[in-house]
C-alpha positions in Angstrom: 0.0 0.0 0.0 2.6 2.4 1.0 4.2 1.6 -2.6 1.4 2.8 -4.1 0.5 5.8 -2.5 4.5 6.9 -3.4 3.4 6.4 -7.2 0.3 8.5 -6.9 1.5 11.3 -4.8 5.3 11.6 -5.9 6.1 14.7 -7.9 8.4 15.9 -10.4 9.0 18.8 -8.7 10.8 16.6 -5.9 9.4 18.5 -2.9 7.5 20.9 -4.4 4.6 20.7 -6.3 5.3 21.1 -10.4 2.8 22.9 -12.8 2.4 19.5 -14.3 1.4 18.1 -10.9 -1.3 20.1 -11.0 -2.3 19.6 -14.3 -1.8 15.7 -14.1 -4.0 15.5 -10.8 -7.0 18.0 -12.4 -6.7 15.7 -15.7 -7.1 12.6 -13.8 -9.9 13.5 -11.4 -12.1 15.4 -14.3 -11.5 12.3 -15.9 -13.0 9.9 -13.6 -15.9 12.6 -13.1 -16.2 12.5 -16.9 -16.3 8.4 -16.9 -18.1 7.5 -13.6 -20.2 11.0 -12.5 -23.1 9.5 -14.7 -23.1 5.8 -13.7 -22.8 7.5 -10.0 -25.8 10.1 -11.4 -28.1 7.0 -12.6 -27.4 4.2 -9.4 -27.9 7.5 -6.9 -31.2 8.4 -8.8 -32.7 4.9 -8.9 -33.3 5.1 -5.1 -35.4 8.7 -5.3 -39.3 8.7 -5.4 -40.7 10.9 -8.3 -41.3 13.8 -6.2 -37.6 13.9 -5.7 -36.7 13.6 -9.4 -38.5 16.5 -10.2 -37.1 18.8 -7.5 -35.5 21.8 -8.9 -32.2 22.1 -8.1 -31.7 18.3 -7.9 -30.4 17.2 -4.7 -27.2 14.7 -4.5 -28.6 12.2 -2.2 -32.0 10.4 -1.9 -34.0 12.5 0.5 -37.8 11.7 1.3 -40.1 14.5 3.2 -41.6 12.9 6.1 -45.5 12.6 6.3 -47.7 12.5 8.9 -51.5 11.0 9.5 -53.9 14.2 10.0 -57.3 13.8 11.6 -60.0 14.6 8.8 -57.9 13.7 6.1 -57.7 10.6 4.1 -54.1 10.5 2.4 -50.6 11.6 4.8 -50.0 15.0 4.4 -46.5 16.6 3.7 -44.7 17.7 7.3 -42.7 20.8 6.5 -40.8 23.6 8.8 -42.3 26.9 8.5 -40.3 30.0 9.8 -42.3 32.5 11.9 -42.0 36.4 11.7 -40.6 35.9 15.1 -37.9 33.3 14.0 -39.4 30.2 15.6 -39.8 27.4 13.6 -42.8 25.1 14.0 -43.8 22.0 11.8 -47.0 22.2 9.9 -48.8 19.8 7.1 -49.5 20.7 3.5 -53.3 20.4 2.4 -53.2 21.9 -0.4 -50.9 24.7 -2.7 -52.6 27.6 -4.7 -49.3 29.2 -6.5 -47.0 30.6 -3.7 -49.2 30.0 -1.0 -50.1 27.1 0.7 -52.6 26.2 3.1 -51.7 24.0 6.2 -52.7 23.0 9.7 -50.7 22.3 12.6 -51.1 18.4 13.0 -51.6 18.6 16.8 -55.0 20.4 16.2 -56.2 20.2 12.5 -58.6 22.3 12.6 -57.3 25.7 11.5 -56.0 26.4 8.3 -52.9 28.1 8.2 -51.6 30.2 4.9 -47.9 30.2 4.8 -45.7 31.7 1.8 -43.8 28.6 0.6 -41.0 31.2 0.3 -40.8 30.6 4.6 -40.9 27.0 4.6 -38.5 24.0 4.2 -39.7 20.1 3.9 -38.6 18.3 6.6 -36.4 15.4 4.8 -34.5 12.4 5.3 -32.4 10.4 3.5 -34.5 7.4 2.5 -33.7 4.7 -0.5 -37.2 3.7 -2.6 -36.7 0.2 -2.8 -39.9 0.2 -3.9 -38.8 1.4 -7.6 -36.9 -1.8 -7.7 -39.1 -4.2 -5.9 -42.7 -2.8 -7.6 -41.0 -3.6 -11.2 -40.5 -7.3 -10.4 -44.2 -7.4 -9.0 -46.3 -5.6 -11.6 -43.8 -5.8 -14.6 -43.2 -8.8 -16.8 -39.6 -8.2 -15.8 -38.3 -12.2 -16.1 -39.9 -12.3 -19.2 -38.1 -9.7 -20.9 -34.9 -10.9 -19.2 -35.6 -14.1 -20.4 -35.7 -13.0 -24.4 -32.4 -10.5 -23.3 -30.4 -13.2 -22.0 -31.7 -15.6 -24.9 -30.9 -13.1 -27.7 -27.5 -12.1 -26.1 -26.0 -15.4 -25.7 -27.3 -17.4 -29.4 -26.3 -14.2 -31.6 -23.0 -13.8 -29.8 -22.1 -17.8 -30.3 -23.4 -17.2 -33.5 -21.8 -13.8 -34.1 -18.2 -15.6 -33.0 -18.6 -18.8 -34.7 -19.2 -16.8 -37.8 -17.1 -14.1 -38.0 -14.1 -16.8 -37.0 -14.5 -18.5 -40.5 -14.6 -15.5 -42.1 -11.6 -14.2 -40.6 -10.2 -17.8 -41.2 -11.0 -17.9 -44.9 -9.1 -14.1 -45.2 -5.9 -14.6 -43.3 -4.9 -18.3 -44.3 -6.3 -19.0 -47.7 -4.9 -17.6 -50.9 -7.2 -17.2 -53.5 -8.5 -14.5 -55.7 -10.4 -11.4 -54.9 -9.5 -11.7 -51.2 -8.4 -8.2 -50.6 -11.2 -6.8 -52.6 -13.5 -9.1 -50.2 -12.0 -7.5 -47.4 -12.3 -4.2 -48.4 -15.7 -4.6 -49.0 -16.3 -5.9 -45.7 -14.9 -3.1 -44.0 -16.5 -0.4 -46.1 -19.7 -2.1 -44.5 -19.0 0.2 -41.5 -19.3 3.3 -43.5 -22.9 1.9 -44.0 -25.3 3.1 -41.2 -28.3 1.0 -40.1 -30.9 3.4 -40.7 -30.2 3.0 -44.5 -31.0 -0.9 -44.6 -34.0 -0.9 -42.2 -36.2 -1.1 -44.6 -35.0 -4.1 -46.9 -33.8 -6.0 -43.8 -37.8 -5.5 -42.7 -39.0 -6.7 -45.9 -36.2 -9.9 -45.7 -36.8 -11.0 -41.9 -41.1 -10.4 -43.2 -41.1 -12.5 -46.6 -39.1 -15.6 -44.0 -41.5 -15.2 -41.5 -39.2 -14.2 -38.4 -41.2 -11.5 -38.0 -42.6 -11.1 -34.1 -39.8 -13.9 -33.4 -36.9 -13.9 -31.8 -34.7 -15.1 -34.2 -35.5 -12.3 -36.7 -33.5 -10.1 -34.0 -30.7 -12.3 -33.8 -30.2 -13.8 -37.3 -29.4 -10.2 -39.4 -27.0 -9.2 -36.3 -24.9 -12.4 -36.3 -21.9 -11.0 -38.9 -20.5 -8.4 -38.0 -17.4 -6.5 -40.2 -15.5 -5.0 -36.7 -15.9 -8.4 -35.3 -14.3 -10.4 -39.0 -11.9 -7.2 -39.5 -10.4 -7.7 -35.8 -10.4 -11.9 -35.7 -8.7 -11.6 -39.1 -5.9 -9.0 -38.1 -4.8 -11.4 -35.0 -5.0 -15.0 -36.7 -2.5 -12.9 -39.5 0.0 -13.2 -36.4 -0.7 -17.3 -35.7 2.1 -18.4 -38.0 1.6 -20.2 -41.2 3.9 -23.2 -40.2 1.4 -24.5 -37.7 -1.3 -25.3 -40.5 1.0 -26.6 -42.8 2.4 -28.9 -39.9 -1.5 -30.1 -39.1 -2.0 -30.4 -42.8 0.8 -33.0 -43.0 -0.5 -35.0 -40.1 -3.1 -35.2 -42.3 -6.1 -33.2 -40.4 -9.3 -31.4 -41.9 -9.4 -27.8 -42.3 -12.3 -28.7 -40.0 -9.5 -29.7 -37.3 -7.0 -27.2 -37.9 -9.9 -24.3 -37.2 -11.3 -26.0 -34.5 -8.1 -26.9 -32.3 -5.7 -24.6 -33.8 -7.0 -21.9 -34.4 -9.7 -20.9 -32.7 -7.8 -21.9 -29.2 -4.9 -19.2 -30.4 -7.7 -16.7 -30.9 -9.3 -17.1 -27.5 -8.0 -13.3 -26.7 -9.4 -11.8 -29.8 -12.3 -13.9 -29.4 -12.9 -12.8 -25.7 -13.1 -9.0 -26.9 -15.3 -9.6 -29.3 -17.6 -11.5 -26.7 -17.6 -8.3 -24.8 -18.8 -6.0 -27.9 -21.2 -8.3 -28.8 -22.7 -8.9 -25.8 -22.5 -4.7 -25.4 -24.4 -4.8 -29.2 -27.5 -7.4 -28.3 -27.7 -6.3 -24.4 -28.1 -2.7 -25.7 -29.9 -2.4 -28.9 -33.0 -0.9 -28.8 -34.0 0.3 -32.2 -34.1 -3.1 -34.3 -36.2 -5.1 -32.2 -38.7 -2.5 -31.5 -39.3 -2.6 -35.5 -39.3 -6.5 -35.3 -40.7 -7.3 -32.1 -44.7 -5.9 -31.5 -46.1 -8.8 -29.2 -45.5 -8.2 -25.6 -44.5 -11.8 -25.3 -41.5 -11.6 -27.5 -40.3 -8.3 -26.3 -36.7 -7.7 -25.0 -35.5 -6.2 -21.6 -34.7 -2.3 -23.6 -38.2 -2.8 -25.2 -40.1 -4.0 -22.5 -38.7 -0.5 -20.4 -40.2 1.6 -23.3 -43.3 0.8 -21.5 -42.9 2.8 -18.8 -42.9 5.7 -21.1 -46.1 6.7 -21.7 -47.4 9.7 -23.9 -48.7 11.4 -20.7 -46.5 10.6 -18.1 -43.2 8.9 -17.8 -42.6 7.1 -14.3 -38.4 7.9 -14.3 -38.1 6.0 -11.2 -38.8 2.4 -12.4 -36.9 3.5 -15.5 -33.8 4.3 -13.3 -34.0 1.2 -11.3 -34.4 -0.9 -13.9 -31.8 0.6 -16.4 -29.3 -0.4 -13.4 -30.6 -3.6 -13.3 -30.2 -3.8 -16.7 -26.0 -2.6 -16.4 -25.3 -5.3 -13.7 -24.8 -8.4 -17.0 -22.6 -6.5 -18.8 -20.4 -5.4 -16.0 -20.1 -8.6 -15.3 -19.0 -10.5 -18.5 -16.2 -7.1 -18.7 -14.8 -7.8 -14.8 -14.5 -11.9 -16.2 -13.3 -10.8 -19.3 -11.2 -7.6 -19.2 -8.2 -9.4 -19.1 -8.3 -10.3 -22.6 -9.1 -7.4 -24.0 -5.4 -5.6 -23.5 -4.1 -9.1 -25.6 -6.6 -8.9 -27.8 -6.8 -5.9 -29.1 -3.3 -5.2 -29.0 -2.6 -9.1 -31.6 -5.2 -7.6 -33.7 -3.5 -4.6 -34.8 -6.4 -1.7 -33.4 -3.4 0.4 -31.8 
């Protein structure tokens, strides 16, 4: 520990601070603002109740204004401290606000209503966590379904996406034949194409096979992908050529060689494209709401969409469950993060 606290505090300076100290230190920490302020933003803001989400200025932590039971009325009135002309302070409850003036009554004797300028009072808060924005989703919401159809789509497309884009990348990095950089180009210049140009043909294709309101329509036109054949082929260009022709004179298939040559020396490349993948399917929103229109088929990013209604949008369950949501994919990059510095450094994206 002590070793690493010398690396992060030492200076160039020696004893003194440098101006590239400073700098360093106010890179680094706007830096980690930059990257983590709006995961912190989102987790922080799953916990608040809507009446906290649409306070003005938003506060940092999850704060709830107590409530109390008032004789003569049904619901649990707002408690808030109300500064006197005097300076005392004396809790009253909300009944009702007509623009800056609200009407209240002291709970201990309800019986008088009291106008107060909301300019003199405060709520009376606490920090409180809504569980309830994470608990009510699981109750009311087909949540497992949708998770279900998530997990299903994620997993086949990306064993389909790396199975694949492997004998793609294969095919251009150990075969010679004709055309083979002109396929490759080709294949990369499928980047340049965005998907919002081929929605339309790719709906009439996955409509005239009948994958329409299926699951499979959302996988199958996903499965090759050019970053995924472009990166797979620049890292087996580094598995040398003398291993295949070695396996070819023990007489194996090209079957054999790609199964347990090839694809075991790719495992680091293949691991990073795991992660993107899995980023892709988990993710994408806008294809399956075009294939998808039966609740029963619908994946965890459309299934939220419900909460989004045209005259009200309930933030909180959409806040808990977008966290919910983050917890897969932070967990296939902590099991596979390790890969990715090998992978993408043997695939040539430097």
């Amino acid at each position: 520990m002590s070793r690493v606290a010398e690396f992060l505090f030492r200076r160039r300076g020696g004893t003194g601070w440098h101006w590239t100290d400073v700098f360093t230190w106010f890179w680094l920490i706007g830096g980690l603002i930059v990257m983590f302020g709006p995961a912190l933003w989102l987790v922080n803001s799953s916990f608040k109740t809507p009446a906290a989400l649409a306070e003005f200025p938003p506060t940092v932590l999850p704060y709830v204004t107590a409530e109390a039971i008032v004789e003569g009325y049904e619901e649990p009135l707002q408690l808030f401290e109300v500064r006197n002309d005097d300076g005392s302070v004396r809790v009253l409850a909300e009944v009702r606000r007509l623009g800056t003036v609200a009407q209240m009554v002291d709970p201990a004797s309800p019986g008088e209503i009291i106008r107060v300028n909301i300019r003199n009072r405060t709520p009376k808060r606490s920090i409180a966590f809504a569980l309830d924005n994470y608990v009510q989703p699981f109750l009311a919401f087909d949540f497992f379904l949708y998770l279900r159809n998530s997990v299903f789509v994620t997993v086949v497309a990306t064993l389909i996406t790396l199975l694949t884009n492997s004998m793609a990348a294969f095919a251009l990095s150990k075969y010679n034949f004709r055309g083979r950089s002109a396929v490759m180009m080709l294949i990369v210049a499928t980047l340049m194409v965005p998907l919002s140009v081929i929605l339309v043909p790719l709906y009439s294709v996955i409509s005239a096979m009948g994958l329409f309101n299926s699951l499979w329509g959302v996988i199958l036109p996903t499965v090759a992908t050019p970053t995924g054949v472009f990166m797979l082929r620049q890292y087996m260009l580094t598995i040398p050529d003398e291993l295949i022709d070695a396996a070819r004179m023990d007489k194996a298939s090209e079957w054999q060689i790609y199964w347990r040559i090839i694809l075991p020396l790719t495992a680091p490349a293949l691991a990073v494209l795991a992660i993107f993948s899995v980023v892709w399917r988990w993710n994408d929103f806008l294809w399956p709401l075009i294939v998808l229109s039966r609740k029963e088929v619908y994946t965890l990013q459309v299934g939220l969409n419900t909460y989004a209604g045209q005259l009200n949008v309930q933030w909180h369950y959409i806040l808990a469950m977008t966290v919910v949501t983050m917890i897969p994919v932070v967990l296939v990059f902590i099991f596979l993060q390790r890969f990715i510095t090998t992978g993408i450094a043997g695939s040539g994206l430097k």
